[in-house]
PDB file of N, CA, C and O in Angstrom:
ATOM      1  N   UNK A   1      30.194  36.467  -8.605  1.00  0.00           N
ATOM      2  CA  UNK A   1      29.014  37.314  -8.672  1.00  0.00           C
ATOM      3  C   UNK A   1      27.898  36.613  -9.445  1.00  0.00           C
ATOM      4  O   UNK A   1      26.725  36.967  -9.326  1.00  0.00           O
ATOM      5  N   UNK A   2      28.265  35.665 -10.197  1.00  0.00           N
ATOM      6  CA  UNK A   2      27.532  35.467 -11.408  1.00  0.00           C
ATOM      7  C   UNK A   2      26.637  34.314 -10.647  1.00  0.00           C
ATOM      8  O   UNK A   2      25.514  33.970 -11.013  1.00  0.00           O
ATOM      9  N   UNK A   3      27.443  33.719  -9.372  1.00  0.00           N
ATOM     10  CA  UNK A   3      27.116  31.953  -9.370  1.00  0.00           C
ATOM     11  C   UNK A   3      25.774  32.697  -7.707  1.00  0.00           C
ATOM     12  O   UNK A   3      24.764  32.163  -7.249  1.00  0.00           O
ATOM     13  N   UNK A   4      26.395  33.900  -7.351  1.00  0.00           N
ATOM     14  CA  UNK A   4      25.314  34.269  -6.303  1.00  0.00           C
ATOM     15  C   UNK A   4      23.826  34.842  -6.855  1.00  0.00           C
ATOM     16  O   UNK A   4      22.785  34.911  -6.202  1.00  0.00           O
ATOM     17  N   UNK A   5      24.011  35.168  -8.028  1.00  0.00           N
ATOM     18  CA  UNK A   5      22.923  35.680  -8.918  1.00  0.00           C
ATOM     19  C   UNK A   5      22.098  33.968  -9.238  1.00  0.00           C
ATOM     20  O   UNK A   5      21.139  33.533  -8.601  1.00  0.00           O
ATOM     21  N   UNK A   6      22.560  33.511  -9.976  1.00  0.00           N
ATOM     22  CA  UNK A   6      21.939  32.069 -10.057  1.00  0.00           C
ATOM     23  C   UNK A   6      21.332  31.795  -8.768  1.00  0.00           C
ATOM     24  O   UNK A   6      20.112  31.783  -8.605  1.00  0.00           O
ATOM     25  N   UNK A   7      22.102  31.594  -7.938  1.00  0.00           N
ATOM     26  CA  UNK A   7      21.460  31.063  -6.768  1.00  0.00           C
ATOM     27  C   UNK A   7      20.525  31.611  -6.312  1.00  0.00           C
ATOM     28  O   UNK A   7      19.667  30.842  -5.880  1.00  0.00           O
ATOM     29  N   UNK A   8      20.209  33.229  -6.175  1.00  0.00           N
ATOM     30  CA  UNK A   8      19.089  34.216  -5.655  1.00  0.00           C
ATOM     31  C   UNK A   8      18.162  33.745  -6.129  1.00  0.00           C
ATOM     32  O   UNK A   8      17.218  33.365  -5.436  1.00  0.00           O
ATOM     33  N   UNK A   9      18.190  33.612  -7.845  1.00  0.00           N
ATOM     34  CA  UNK A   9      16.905  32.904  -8.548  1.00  0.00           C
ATOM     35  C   UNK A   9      16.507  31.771  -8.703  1.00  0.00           C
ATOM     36  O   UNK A   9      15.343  31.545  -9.032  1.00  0.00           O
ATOM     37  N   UNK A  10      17.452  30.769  -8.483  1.00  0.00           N
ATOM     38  CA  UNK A  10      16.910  29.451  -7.837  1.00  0.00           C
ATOM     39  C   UNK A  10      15.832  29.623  -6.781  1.00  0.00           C
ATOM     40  O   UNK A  10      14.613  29.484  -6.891  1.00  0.00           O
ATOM     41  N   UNK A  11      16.692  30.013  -5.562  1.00  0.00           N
ATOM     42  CA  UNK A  11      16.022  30.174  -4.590  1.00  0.00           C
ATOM     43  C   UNK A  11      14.793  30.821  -4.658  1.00  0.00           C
ATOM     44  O   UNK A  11      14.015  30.597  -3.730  1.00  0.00           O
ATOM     45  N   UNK A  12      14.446  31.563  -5.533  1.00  0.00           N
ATOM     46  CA  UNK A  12      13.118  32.606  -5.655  1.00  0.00           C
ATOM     47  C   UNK A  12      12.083  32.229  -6.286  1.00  0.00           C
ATOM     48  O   UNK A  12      10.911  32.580  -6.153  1.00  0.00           O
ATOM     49  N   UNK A  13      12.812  31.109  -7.351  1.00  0.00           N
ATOM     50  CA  UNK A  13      11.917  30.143  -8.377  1.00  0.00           C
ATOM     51  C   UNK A  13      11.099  28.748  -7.107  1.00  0.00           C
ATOM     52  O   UNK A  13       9.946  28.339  -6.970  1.00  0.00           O
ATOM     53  N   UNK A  14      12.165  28.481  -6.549  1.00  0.00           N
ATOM     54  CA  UNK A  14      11.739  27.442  -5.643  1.00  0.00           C
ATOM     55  C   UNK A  14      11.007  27.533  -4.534  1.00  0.00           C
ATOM     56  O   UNK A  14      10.457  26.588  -3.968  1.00  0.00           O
ATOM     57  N   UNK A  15      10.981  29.250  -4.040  1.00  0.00           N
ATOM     58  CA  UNK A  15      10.298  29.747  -2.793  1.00  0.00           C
ATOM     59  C   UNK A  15       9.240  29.881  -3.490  1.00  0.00           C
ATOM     60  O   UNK A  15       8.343  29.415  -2.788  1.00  0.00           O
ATOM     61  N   UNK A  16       8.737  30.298  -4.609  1.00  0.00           N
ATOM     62  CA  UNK A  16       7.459  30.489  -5.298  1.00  0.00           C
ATOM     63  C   UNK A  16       6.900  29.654  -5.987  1.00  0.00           C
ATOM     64  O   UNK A  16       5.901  30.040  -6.592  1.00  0.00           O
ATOM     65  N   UNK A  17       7.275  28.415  -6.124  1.00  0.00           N
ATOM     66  CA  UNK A  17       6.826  26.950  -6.523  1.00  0.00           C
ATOM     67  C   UNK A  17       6.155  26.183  -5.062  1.00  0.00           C
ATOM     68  O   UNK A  17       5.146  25.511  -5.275  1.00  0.00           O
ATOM     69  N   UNK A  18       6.639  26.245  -3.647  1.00  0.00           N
ATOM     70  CA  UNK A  18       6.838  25.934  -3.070  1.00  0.00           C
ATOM     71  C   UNK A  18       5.038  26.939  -2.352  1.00  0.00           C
ATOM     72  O   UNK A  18       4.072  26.395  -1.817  1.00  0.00           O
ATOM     73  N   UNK A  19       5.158  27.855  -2.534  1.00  0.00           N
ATOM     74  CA  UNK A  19       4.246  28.919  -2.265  1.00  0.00           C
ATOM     75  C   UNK A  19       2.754  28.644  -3.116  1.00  0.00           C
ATOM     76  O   UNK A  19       1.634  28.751  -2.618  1.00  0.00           O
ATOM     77  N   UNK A  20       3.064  28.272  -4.488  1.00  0.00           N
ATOM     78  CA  UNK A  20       1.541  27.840  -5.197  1.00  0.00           C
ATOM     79  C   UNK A  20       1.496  26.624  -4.937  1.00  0.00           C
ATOM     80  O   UNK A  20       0.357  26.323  -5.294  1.00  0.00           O
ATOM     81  N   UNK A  21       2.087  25.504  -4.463  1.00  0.00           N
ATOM     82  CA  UNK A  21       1.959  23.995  -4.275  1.00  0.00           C
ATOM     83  C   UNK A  21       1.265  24.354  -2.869  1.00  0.00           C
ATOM     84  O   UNK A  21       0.085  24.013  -2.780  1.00  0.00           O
ATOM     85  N   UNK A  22       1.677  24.815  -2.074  1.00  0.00           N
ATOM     86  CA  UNK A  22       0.633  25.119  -0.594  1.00  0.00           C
ATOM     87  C   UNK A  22      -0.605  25.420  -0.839  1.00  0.00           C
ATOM     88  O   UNK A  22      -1.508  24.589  -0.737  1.00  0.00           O
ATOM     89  N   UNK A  23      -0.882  27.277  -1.371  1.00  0.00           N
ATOM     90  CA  UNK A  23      -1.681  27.491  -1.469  1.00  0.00           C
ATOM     91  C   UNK A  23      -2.872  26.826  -2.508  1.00  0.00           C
ATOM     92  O   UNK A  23      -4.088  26.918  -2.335  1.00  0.00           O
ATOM     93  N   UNK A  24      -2.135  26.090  -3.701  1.00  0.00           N
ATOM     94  CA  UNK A  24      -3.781  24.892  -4.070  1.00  0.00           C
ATOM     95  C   UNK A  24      -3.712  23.479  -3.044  1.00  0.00           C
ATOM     96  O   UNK A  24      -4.695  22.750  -2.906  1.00  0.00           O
ATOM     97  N   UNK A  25      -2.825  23.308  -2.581  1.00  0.00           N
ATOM     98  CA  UNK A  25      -3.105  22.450  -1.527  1.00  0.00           C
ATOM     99  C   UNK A  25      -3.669  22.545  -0.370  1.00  0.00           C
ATOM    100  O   UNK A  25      -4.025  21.632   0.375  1.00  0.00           O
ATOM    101  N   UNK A  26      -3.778  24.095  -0.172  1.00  0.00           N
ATOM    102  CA  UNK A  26      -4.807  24.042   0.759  1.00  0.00           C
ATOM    103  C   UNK A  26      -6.193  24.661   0.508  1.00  0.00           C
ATOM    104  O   UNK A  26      -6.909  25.062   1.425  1.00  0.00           O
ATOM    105  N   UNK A  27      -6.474  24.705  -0.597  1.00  0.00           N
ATOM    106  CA  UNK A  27      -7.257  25.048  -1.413  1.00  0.00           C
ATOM    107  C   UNK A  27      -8.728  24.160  -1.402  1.00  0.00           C
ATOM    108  O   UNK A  27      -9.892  24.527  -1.246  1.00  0.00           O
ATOM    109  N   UNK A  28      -7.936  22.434  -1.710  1.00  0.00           N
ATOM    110  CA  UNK A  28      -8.651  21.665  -2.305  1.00  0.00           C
ATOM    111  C   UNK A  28      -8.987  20.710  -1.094  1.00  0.00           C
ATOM    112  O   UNK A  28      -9.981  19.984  -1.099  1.00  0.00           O
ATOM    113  N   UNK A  29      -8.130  20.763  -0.115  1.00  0.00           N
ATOM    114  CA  UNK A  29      -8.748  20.350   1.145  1.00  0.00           C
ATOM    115  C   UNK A  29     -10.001  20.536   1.611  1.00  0.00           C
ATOM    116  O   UNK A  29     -10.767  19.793   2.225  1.00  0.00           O
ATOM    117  N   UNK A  30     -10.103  21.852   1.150  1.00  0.00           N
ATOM    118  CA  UNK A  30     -11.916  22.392   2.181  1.00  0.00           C
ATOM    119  C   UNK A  30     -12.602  21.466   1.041  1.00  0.00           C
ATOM    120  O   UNK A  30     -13.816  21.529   1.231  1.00  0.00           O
ATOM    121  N   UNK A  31     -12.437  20.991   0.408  1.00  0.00           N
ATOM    122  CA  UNK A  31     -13.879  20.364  -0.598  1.00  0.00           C
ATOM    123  C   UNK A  31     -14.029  18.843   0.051  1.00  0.00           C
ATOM    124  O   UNK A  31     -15.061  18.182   0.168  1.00  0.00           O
ATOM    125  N   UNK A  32     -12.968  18.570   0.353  1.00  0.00           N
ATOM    126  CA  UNK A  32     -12.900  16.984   0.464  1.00  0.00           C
ATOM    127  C   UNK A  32     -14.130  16.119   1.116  1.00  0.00           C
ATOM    128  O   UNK A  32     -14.276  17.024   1.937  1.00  0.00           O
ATOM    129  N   UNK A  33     -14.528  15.750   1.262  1.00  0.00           N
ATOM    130  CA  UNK A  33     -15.782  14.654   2.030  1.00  0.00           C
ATOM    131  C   UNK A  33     -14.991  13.744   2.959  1.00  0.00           C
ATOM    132  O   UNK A  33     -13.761  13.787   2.961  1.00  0.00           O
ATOM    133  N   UNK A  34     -15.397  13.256   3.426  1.00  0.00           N
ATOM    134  CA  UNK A  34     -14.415  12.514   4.344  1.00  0.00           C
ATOM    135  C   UNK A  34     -15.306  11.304   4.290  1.00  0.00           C
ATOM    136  O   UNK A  34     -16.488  11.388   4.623  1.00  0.00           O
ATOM    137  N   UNK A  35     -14.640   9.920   3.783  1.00  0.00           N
ATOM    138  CA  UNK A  35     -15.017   8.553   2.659  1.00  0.00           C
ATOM    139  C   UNK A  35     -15.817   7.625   4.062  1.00  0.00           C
ATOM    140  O   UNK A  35     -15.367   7.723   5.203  1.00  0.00           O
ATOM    141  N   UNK A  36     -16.441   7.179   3.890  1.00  0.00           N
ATOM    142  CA  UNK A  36     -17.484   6.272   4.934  1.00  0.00           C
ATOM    143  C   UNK A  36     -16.583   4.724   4.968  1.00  0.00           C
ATOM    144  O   UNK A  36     -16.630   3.754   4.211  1.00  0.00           O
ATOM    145  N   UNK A  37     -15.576   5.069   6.495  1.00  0.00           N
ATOM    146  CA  UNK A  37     -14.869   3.967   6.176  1.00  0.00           C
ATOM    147  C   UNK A  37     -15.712   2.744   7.328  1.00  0.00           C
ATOM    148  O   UNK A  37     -15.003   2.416   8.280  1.00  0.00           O
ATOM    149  N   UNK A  38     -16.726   2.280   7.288  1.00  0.00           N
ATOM    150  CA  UNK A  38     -17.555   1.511   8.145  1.00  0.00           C
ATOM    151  C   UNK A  38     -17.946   0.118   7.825  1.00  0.00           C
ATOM    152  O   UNK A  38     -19.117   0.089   7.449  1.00  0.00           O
ATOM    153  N   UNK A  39     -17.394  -1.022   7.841  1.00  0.00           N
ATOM    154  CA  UNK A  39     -17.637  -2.796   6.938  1.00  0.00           C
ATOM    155  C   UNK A  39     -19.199  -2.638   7.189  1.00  0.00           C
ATOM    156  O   UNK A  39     -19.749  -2.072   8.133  1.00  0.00           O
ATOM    157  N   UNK A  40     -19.993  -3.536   5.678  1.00  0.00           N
ATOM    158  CA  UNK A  40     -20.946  -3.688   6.107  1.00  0.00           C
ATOM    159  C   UNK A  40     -21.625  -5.009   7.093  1.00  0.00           C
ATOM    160  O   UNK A  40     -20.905  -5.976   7.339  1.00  0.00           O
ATOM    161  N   UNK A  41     -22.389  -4.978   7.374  1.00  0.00           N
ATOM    162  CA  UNK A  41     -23.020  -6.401   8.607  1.00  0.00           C
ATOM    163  C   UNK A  41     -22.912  -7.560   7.965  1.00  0.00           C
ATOM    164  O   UNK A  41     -24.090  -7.786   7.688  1.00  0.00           O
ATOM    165  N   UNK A  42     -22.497  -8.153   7.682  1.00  0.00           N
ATOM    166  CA  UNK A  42     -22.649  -9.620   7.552  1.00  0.00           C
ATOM    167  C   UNK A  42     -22.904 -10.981   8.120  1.00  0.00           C
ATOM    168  O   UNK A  42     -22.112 -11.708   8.719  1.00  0.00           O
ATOM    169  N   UNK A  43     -24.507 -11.244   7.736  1.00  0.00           N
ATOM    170  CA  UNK A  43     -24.999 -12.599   8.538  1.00  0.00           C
ATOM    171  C   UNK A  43     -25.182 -13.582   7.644  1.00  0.00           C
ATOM    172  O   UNK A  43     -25.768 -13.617   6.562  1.00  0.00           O
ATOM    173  N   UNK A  44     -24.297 -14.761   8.574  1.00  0.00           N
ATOM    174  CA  UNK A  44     -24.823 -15.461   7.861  1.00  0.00           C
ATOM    175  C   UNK A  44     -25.250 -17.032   8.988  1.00  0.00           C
ATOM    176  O   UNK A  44     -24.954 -17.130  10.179  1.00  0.00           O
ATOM    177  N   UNK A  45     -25.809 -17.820   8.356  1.00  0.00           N
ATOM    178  CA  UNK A  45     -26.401 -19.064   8.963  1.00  0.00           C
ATOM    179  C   UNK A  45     -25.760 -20.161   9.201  1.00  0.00           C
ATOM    180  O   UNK A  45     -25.873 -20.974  10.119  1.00  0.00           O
ATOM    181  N   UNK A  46     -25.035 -20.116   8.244  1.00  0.00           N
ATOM    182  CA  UNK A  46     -24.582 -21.620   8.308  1.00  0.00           C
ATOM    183  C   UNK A  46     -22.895 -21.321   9.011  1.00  0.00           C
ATOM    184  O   UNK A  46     -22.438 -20.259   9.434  1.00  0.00           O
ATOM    185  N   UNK A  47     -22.343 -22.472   8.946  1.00  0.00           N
ATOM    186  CA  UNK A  47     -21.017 -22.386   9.442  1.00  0.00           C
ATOM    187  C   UNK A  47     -20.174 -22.194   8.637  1.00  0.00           C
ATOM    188  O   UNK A  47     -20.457 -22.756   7.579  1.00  0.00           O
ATOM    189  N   UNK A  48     -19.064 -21.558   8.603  1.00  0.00           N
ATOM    190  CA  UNK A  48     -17.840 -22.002   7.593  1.00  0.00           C
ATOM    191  C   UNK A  48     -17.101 -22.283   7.767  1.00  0.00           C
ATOM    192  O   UNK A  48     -16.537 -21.580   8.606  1.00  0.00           O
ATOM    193  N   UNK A  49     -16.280 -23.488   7.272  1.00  0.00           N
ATOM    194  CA  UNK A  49     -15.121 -24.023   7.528  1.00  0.00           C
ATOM    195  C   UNK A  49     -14.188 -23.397   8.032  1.00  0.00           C
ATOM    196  O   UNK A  49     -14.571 -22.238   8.189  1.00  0.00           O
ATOM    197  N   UNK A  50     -13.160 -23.525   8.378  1.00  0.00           N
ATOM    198  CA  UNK A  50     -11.875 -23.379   9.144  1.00  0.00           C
ATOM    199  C   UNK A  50     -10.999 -23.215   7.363  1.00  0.00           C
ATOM    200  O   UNK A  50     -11.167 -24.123   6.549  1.00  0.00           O
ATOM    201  N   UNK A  51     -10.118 -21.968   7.002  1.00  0.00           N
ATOM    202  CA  UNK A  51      -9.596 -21.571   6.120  1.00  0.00           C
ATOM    203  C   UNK A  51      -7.934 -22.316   6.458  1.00  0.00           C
ATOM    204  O   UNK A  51      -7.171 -22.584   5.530  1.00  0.00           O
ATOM    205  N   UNK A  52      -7.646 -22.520   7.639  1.00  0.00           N
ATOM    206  CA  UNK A  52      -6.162 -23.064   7.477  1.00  0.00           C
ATOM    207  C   UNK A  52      -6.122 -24.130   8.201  1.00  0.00           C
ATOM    208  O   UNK A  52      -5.362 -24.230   9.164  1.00  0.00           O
ATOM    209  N   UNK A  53      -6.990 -25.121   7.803  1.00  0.00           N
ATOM    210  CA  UNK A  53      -6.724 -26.259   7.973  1.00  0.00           C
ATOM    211  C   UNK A  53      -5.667 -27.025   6.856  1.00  0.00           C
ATOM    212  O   UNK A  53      -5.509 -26.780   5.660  1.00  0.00           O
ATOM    213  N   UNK A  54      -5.211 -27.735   7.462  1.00  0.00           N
ATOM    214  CA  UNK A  54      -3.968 -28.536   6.362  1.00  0.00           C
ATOM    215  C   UNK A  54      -4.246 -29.910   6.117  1.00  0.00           C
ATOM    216  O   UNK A  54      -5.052 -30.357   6.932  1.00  0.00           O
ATOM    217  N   UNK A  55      -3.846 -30.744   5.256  1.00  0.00           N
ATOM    218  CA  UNK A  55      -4.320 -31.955   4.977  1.00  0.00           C
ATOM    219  C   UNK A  55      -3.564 -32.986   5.899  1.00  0.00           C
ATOM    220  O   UNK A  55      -2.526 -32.461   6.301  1.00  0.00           O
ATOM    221  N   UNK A  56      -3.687 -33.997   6.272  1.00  0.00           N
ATOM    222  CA  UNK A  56      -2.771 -35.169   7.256  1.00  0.00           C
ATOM    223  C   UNK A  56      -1.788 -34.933   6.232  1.00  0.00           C
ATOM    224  O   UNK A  56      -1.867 -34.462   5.097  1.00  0.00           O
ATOM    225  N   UNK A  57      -0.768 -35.419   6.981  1.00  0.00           N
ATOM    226  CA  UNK A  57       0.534 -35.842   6.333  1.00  0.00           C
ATOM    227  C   UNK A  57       0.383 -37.176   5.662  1.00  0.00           C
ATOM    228  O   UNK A  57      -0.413 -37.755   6.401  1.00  0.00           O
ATOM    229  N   UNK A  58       0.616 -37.793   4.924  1.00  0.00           N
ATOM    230  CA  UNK A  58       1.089 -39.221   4.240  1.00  0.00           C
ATOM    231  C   UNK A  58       2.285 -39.923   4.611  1.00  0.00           C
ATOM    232  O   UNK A  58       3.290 -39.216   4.531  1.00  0.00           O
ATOM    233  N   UNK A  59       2.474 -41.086   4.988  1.00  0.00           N
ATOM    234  CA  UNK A  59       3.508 -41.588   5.888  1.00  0.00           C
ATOM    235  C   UNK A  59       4.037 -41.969   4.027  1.00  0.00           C
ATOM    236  O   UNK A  59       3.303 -42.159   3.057  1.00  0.00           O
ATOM    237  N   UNK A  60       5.912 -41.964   4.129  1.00  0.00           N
ATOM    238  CA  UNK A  60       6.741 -41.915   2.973  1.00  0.00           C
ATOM    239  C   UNK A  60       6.994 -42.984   3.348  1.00  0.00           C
ATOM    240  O   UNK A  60       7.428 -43.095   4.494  1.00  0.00           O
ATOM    241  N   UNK A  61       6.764 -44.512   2.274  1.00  0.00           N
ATOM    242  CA  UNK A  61       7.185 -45.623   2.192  1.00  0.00           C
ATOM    243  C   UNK A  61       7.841 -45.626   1.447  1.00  0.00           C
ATOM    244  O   UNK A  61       7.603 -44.979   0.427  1.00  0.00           O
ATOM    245  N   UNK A  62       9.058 -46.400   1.596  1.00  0.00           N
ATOM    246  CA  UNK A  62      10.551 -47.005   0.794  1.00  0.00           C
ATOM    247  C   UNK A  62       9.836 -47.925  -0.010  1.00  0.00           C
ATOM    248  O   UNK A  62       8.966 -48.703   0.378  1.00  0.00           O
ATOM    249  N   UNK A  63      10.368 -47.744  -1.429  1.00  0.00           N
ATOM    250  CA  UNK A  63      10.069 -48.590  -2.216  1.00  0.00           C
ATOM    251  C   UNK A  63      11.538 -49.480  -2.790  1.00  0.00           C
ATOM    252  O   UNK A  63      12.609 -49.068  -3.236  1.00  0.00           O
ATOM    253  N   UNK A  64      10.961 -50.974  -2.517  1.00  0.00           N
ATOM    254  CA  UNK A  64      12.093 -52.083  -2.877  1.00  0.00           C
ATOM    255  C   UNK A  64      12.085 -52.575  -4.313  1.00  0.00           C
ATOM    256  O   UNK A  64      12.284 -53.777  -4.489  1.00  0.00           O
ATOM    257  N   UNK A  65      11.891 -51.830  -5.305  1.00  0.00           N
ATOM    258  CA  UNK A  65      12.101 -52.302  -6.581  1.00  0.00           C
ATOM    259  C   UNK A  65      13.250 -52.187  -7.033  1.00  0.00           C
ATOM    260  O   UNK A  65      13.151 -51.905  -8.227  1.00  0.00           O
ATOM    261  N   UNK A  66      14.478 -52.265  -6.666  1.00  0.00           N
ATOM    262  CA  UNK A  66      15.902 -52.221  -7.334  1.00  0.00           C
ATOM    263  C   UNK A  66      16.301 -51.165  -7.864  1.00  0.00           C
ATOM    264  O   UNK A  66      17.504 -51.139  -8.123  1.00  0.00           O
ATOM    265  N   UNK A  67      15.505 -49.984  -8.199  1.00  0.00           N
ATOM    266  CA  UNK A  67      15.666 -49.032  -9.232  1.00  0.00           C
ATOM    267  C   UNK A  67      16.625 -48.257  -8.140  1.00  0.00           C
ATOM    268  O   UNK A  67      16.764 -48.680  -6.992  1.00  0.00           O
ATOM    269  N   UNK A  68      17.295 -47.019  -8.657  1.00  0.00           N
ATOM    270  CA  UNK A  68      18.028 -46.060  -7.856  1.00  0.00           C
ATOM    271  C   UNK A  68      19.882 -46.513  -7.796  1.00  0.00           C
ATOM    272  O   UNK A  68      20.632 -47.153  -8.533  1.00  0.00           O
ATOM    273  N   UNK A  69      20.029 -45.788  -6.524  1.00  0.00           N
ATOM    274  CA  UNK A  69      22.031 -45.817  -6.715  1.00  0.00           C
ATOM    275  C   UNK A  69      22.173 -47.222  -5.832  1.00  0.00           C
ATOM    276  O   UNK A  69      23.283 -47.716  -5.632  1.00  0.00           O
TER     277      UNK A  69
END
């Protein structure tokens, strides 16, 4: 009896938490503005490089100084 009583008021605590989280959530919606999502123009004159260009490779020469295994 005791554990169906708990539960009624869980449930009643959570249906009415559940009930003011809506109603200011839909509350604060009507105010909202809706944000100017538009890039601005950008001109420009000159050229710009190429961003993923990579450097040549370097050819790996063996070095014959004795050093190593």
């Amino acid at each position: 009896m005791r554990n169906r009583m708990l539960r009624s008021v869980l449930v009643a605590a959570f249906s009415a938490v559940m009930a003011v989280g809506i109603l200011v959530g839909l509350s604060e919606s009507s105010g909202d503005v809706q944000a100017d999502s538009a890039w601005p123009a950008r001109v420009t004159s000159e050229m710009q490089p190429a961003d993923s260009a990579w450097p040549a490779p370097q050819p790996i020469v063996p070095s014959f100084d004795g050093a190593g295994s």
